[in-house]
C-alpha positions as CSV (number, residue, x, y, z in Angstrom):
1,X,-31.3,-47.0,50.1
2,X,-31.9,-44.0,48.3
3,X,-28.6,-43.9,46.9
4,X,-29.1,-47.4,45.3
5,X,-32.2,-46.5,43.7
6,X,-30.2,-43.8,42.3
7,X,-28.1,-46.5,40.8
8,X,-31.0,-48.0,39.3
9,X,-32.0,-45.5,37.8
10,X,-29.2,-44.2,36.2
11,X,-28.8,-47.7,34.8
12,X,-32.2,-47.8,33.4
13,X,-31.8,-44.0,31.5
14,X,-28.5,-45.5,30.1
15,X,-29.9,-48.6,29.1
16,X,-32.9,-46.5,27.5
17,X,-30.4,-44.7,25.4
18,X,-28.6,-47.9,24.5
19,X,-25.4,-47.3,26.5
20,X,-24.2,-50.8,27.8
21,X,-23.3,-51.0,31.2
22,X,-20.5,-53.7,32.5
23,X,-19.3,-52.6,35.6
24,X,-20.7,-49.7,38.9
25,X,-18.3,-48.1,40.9
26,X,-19.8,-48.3,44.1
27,X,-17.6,-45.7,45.7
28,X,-13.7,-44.0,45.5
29,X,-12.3,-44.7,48.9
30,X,-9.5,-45.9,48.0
31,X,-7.0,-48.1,50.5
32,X,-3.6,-46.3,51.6
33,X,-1.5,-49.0,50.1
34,X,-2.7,-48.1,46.9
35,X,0.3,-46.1,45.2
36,X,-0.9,-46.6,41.5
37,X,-0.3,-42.9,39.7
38,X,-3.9,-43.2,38.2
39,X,-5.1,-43.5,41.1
40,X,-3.3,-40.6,42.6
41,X,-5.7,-37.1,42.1
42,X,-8.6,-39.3,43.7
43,X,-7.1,-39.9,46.7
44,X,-6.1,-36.2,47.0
């Protein structure tokens, strides 16, 4: 819970300072199939 209000709150500061937000990333665990270079230094 506490890491959602986190969330919320974030949003709110960014939307306070006018940054639009479109998309959260809820979290980087990534799947092992993924093989995608961009990808590759966060599954490290």
């Amino acid at each position: 819970k506490m890491v959602i209000a986190e969330a919320r709150r974030t949003y709110t500061y960014l939307s306070l300072f006018g940054y639009r937000v479109d998309a959260v990333v809820v979290n980087r665990i990534l799947p092992a199939e993924v093989d995608d270079p961009y990808f590759g230094k966060w599954k490290d």
